[in-house]
C-alpha positions as a Python dict, from the first residue, in 0.01 Angstrom:
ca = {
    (1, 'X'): (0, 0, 0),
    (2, 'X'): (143, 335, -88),
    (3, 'X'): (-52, 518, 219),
    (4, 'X'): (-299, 347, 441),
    (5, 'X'): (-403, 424, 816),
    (6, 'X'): (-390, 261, 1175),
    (7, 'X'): (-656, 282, 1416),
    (8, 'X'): (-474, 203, 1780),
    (9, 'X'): (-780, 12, 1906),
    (10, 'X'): (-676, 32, 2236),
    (11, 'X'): (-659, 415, 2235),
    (12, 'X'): (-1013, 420, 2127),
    (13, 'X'): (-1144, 227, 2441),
    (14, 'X'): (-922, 439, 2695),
    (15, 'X'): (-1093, 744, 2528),
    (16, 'X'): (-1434, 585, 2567),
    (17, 'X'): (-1375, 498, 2885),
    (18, 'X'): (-1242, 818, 3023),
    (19, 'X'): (-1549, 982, 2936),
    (20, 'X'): (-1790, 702, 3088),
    (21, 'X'): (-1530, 809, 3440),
    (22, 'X'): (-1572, 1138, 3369),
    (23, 'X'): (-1950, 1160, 3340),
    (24, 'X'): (-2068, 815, 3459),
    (25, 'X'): (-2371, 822, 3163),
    (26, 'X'): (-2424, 627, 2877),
    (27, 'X'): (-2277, 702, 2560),
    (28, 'X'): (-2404, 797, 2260),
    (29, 'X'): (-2089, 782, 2020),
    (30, 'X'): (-2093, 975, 1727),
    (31, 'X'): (-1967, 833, 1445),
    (32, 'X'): (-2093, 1012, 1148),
    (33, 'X'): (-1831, 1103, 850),
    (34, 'X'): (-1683, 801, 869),
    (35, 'X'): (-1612, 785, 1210),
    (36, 'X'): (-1451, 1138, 1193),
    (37, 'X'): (-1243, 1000, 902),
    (38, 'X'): (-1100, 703, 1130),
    (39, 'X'): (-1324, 457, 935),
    (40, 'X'): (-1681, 366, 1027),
    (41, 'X'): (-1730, -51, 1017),
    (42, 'X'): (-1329, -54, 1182),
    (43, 'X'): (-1424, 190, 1462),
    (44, 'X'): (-1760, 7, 1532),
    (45, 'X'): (-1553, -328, 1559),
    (46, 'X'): (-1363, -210, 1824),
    (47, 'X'): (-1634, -15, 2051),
    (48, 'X'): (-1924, -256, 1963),
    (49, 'X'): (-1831, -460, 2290),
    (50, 'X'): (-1872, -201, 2526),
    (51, 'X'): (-2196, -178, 2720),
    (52, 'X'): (-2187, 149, 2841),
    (53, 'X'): (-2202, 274, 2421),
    (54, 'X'): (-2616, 307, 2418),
    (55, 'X'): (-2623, 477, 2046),
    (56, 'X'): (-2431, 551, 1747),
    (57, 'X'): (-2543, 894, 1612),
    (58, 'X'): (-2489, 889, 1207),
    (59, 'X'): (-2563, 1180, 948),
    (60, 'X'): (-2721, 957, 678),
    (61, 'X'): (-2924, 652, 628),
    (62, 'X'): (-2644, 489, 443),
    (63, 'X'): (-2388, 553, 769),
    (64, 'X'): (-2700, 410, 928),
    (65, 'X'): (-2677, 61, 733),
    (66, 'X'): (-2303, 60, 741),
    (67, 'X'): (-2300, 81, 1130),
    (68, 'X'): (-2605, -228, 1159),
    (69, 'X'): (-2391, -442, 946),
    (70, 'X'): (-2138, -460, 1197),
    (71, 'X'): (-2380, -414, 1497),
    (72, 'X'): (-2716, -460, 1464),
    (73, 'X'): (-2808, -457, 1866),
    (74, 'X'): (-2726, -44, 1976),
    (75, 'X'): (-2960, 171, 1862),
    (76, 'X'): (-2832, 418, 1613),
    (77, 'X'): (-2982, 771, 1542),
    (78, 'X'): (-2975, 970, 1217),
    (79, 'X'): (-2916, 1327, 1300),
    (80, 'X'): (-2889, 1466, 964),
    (81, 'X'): (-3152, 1618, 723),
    (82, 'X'): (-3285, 1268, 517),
    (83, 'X'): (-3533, 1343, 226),
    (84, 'X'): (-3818, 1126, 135),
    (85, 'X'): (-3666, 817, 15),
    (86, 'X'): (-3442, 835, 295),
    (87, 'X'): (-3681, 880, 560),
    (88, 'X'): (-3841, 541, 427),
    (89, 'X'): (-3524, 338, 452),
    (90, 'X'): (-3472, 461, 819),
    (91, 'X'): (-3832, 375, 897),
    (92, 'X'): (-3810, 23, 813),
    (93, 'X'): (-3473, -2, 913),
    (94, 'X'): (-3566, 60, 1262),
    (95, 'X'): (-3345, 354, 1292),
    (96, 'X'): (-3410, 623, 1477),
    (97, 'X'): (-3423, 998, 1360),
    (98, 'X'): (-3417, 1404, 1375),
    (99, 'X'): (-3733, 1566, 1365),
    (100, 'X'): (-3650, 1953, 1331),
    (101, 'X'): (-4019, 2112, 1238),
    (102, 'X'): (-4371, 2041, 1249),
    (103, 'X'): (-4432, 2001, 846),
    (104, 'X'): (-4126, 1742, 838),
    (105, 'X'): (-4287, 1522, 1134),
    (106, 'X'): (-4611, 1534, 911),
    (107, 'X'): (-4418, 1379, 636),
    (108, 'X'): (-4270, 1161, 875),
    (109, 'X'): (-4606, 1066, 981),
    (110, 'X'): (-4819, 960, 640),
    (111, 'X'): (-4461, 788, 554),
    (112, 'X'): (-4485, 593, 872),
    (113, 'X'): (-4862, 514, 829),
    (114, 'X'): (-4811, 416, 487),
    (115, 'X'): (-4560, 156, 558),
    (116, 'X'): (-4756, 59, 810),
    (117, 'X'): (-4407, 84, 1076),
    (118, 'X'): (-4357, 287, 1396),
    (119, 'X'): (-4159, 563, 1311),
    (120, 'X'): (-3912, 667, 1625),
    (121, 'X'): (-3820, 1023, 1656),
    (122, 'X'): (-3597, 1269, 1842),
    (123, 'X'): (-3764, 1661, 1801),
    (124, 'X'): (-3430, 1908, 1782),
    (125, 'X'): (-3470, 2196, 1990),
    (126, 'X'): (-3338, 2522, 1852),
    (127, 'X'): (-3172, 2712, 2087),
    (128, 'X'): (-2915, 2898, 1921),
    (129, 'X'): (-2702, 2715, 1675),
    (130, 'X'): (-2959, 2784, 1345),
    (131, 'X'): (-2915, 2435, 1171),
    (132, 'X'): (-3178, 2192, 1175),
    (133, 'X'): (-3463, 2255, 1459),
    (134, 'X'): (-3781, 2387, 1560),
    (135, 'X'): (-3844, 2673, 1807),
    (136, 'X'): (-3932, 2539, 2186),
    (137, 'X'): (-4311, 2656, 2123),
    (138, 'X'): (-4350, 2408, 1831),
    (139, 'X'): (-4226, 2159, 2072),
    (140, 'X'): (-4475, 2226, 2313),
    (141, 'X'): (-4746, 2272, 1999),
    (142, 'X'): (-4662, 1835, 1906),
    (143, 'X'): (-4614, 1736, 2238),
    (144, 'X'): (-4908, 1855, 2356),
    (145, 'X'): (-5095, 1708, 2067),
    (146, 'X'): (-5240, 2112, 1912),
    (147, 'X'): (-5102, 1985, 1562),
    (148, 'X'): (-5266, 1671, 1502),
    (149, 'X'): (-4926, 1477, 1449),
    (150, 'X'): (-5020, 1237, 1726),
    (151, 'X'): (-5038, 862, 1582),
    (152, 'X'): (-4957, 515, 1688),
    (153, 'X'): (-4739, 557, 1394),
    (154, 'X'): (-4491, 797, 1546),
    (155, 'X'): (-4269, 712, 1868),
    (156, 'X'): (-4147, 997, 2071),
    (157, 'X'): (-3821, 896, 2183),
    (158, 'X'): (-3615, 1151, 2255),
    (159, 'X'): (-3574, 1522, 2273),
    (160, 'X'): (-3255, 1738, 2250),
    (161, 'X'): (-3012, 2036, 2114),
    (162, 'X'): (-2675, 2160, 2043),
    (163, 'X'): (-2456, 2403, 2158),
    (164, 'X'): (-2343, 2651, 1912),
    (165, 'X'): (-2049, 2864, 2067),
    (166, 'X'): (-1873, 2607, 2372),
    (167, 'X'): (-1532, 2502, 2204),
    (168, 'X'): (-1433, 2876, 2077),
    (169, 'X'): (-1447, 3025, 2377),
    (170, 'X'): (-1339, 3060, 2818),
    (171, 'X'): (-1683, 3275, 2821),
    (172, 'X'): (-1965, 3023, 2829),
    (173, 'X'): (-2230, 3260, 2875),
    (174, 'X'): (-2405, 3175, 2506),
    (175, 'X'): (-2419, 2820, 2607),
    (176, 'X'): (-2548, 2906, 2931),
    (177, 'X'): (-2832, 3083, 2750),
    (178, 'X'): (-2874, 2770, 2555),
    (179, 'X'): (-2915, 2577, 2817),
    (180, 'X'): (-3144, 2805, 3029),
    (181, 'X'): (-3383, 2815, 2692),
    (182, 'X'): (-3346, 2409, 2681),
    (183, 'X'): (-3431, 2368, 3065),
    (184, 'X'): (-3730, 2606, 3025),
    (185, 'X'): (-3844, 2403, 2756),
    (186, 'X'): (-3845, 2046, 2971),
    (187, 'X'): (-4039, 2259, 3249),
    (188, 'X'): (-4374, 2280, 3036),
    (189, 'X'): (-4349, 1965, 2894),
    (190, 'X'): (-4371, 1626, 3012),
    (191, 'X'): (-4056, 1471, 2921),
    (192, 'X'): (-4064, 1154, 3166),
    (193, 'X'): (-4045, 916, 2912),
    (194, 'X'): (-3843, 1093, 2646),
    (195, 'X'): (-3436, 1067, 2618),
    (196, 'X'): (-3318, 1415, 2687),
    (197, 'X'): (-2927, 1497, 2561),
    (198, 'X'): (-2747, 1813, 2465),
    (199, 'X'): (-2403, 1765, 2571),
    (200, 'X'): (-2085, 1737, 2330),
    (201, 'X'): (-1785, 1662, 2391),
    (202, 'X'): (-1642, 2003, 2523),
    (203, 'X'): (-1967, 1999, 2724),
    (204, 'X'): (-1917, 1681, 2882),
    (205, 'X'): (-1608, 1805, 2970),
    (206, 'X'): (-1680, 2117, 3111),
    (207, 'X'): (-2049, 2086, 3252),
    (208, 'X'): (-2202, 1834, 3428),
    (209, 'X'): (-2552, 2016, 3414),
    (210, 'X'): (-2558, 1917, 3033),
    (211, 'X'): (-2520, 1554, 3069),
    (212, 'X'): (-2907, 1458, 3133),
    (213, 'X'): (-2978, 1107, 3010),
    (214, 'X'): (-2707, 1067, 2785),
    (215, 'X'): (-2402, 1218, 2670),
    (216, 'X'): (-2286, 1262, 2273),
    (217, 'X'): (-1896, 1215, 2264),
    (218, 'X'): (-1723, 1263, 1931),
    (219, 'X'): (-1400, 1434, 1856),
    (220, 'X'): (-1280, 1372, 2200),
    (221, 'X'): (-1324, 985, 2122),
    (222, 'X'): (-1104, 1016, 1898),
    (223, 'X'): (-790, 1158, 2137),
    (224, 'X'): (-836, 1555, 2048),
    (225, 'X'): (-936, 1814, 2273),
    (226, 'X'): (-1245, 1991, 2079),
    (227, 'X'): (-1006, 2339, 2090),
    (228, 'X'): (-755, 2508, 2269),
    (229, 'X'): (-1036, 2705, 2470),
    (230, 'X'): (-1146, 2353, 2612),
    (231, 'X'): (-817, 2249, 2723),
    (232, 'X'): (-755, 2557, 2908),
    (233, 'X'): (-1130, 2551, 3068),
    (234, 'X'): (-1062, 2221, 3161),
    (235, 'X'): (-794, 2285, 3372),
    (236, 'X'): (-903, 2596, 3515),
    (237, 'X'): (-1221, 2394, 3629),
    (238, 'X'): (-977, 2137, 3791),
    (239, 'X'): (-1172, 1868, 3714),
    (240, 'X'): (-1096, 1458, 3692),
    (241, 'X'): (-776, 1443, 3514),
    (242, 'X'): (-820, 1305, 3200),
    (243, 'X'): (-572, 1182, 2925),
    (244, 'X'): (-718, 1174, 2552),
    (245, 'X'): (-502, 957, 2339),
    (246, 'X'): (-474, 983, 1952),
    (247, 'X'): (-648, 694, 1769),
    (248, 'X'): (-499, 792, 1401),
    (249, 'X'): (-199, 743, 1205),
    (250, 'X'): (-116, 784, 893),
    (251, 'X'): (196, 653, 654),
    (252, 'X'): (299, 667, 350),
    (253, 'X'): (570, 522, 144),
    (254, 'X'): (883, 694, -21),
    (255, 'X'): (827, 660, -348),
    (256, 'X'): (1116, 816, -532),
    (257, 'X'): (1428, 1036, -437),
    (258, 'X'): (1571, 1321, -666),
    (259, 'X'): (1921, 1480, -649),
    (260, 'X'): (1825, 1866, -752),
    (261, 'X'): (2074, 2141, -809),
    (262, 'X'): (2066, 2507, -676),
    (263, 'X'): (1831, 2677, -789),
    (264, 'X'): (1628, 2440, -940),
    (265, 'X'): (1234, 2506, -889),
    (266, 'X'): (950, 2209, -716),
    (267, 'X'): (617, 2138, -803),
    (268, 'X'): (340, 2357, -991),
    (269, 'X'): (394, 2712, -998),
    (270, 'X'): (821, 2714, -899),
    (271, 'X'): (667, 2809, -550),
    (272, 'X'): (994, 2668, -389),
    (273, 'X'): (1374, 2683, -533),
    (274, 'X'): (1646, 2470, -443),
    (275, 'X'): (1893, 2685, -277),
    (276, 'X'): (2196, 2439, -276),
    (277, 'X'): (2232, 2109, -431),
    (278, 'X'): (1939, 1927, -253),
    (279, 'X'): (1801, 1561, -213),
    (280, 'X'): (1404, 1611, -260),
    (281, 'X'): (1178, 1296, -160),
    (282, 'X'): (847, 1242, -379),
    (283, 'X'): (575, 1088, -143),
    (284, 'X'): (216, 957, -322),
    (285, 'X'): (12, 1140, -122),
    (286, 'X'): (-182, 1493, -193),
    (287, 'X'): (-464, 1710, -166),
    (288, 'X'): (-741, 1427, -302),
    (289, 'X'): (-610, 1192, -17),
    (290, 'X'): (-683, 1463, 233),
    (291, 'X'): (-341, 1634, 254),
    (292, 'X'): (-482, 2010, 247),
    (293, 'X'): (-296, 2170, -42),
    (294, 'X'): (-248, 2481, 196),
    (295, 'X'): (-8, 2233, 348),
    (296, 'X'): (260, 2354, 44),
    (297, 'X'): (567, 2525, 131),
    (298, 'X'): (460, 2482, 542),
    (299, 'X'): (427, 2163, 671),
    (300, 'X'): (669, 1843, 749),
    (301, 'X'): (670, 1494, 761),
    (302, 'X'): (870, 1244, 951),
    (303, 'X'): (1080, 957, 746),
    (304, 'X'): (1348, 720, 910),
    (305, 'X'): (1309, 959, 1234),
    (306, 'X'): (1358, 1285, 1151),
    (307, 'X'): (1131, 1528, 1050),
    (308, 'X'): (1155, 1677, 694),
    (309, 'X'): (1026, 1983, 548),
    (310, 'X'): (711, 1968, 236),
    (311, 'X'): (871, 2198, -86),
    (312, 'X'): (686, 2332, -322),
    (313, 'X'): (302, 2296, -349),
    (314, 'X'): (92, 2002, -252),
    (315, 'X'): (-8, 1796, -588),
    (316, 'X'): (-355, 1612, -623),
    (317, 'X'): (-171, 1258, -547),
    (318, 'X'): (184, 1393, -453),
    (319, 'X'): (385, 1613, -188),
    (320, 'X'): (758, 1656, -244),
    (321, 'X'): (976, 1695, 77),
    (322, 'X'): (1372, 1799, 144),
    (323, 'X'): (1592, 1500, 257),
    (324, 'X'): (1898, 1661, 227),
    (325, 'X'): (1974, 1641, 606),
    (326, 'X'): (1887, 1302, 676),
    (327, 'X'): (2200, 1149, 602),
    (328, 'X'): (2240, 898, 906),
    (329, 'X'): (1980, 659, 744),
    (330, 'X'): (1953, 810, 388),
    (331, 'X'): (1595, 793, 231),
    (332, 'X'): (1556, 528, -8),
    (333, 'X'): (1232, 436, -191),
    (334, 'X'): (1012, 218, 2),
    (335, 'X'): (1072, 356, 322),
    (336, 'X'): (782, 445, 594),
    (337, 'X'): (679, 797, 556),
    (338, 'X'): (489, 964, 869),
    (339, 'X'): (189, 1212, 785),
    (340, 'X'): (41, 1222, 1124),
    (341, 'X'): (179, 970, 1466),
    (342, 'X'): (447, 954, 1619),
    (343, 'X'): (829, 784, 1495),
    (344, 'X'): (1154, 753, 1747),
    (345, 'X'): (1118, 1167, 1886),
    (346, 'X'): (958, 1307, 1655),
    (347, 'X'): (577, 1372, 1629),
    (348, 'X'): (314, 1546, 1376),
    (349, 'X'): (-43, 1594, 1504),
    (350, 'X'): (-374, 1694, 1336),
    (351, 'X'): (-392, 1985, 1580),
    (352, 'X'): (-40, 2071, 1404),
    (353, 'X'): (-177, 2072, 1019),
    (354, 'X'): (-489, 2210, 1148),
    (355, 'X'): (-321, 2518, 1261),
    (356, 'X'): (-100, 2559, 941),
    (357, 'X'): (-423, 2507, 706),
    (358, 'X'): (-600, 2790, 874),
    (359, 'X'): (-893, 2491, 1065),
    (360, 'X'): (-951, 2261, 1282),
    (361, 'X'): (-856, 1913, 1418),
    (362, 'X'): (-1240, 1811, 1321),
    (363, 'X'): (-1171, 1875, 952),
    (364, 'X'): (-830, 1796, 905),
    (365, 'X'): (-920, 1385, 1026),
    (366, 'X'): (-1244, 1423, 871),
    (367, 'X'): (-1119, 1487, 486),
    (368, 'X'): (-898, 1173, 500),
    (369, 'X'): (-1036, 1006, 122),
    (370, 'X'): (-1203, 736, 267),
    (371, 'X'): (-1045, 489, -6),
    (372, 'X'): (-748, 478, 194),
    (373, 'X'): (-731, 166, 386),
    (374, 'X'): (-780, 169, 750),
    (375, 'X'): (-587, -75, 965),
    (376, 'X'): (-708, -167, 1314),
    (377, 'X'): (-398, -193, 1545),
}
């Protein structure tokens, strides 16, 4: 394989299990884009065992199916937007989904009687974020049964939100609001037998007020801090010490080495010159694998220990990096290339590209093609 990725199963777990400590609730583990790029049916082999994992929250009916094929006893939600077709294949698939306004749980509803199955919902509360969701009066309006969406055909299940501003930020006021409006909400209604969650990750880690019934944990399953802001929150809050360990790696393979003289240009556009005689290492990696092209010029990767500088711009399938120092254990074609892990000293995180691509952890993991094979360690 000329790049592939390992999942450290056993960093997973710890992860999982530090936030069961940490909150003592059931999980629901988020999973959607592929597992945050780590790779859906591998990640779901590894936490399937764990009783503690209630759900597996998915964007799409198809994440949905992937996630049943590999285990078919947890229940999984749907949180995305699903159109009609969709919103069949979750019905008789069992799932359970996202209901974020009145005229979608109508739909919902002839769909449901139609098939002649119980559709099971969760309504989404807006409270601030502005994605999918229905003001807390509409809530009240279906609950209470005002617009005629009651059936035998539609399961209430659950009821929750999202914060919108809790990673960017020490001031937690906004989400404070959002909470307050959430709380007010669950005060008119009767929510006894409905599953009530709104906590993330950086809320599970910062506020035990937001756990309710269940807590969502994703990026933080996955060994990153949701954002600087978190971490130092965290700390200031003294809370249980926790250690999040990285779950990804990824490798590549040297696929060529090139003796270049001074001045001699790299990649598209002559972004980067040579400016002595230079050894420059071709890796088969680029921008359609994930590597963010505003990695050119910025970045590094690690081969036989030592950390070596990306020239010139990243390619579609390619990178090109300076070897010239590495002459201990010379570069020759074949040899392990490290995108993101750890080799001998040297380490490159997510966090690390995130910052020199101008974005975040989340996104950085998340754009991995998902093509590239994923190995369970």
């Amino acid at each position: 394989m000329k790049t592939h990725i390992e999942i450290s199963a056993v960093n997973l777990v710890h992860n999982l299990k530090e936030f069961r400590k940490l909150s003592n609730c059931k999980i629901m583990f988020v999973v959607k884009a592929n597992a945050y790029g780590h790779g859906l049916k591998e990640v779901i082999s590894i936490s399937k065992e764990l009783p503690f994992i209630d759900y597996y929250a998915v964007d799409s009916v198809e994440e949905a199916l992937t996630v049943k094929s590999v285990d078919s006893k947890k229940n999984i939600l749907v949180i995305g937007w699903a159109d009609r077709d969709q919103l069949q294949e979750i019905i008789l698939n069992g799932f359970e989904m996202v209901v974020p306004s009145i005229d979608y749980l109508k739909e919902v509803k002839t769909l449901a009687k139609g098939l002649k199955r119980t559709a099971k919902v969760h309504l989404k509360v807006e409270t601030g974020t502005t994605r999918l969701g229905m003001p807390p009066a509409d809530v009240i309006k279906i609950l209470n049964g005002s617009t005629g969406n009651r059936s035998n055909y539609v399961k209430m299940v659950g009821i929750y939100s999202h914060f919108a501003n809790i990673e960017d930020t020490t001031d937690h006021s906004y989400a404070q609001y959002q909470l307050g409006l959430f709380n007010d909400l669950l005060e008119k209604i009767n929510h006894q037998n409905l599953l009530k969650h709104f906590s993330c990750s950086a809320s599970t880690l910062l506020f035990p007020k937001t756990y309710f019934d269940i807590v969502r944990i994703g990026i933080s399953a996955y060994g990153f801090w949701p954002s600087k802001p978190t971490y130092v929150s965290y700390i200031e809050k003294k809370r249980m010490p926790i250690e999040l360990k990285p779950v990804l790696s990824w490798y590549a393979k040297a696929a060529q080495v090139k003796t270049l003289e001074k001045d001699e240009p790299i990649g598209y556009g002559l972004t980067y010159r040579t400016f002595d005689r230079s050894k420059i290492l071709v890796v088969p990696v680029g921008y359609y694998d994930g590597y963010d092209r505003k990695l050119s010029n910025s970045s590094v990767i690690i081969v036989n220990g030592v950390k070596a500088p990306v020239r010139g711009r990243v390619c579609m399938n390619m990178i090109m990096a300076e070897v010239t120092h590495i002459r201990t254990n010379p570069v020759q074609p074949g040899d392990r290339v490290v995108l993101i892990g750890e080799e001998g000293r040297e380490k490159i995180t997510a966090d690390h590209l995130a910052e020199l691509s101008g974005t975040i952890n989340y996104e950085v993991v998340a754009r991995i093609n998902p093509l590239i094979p994923r190995i369970v360690i």
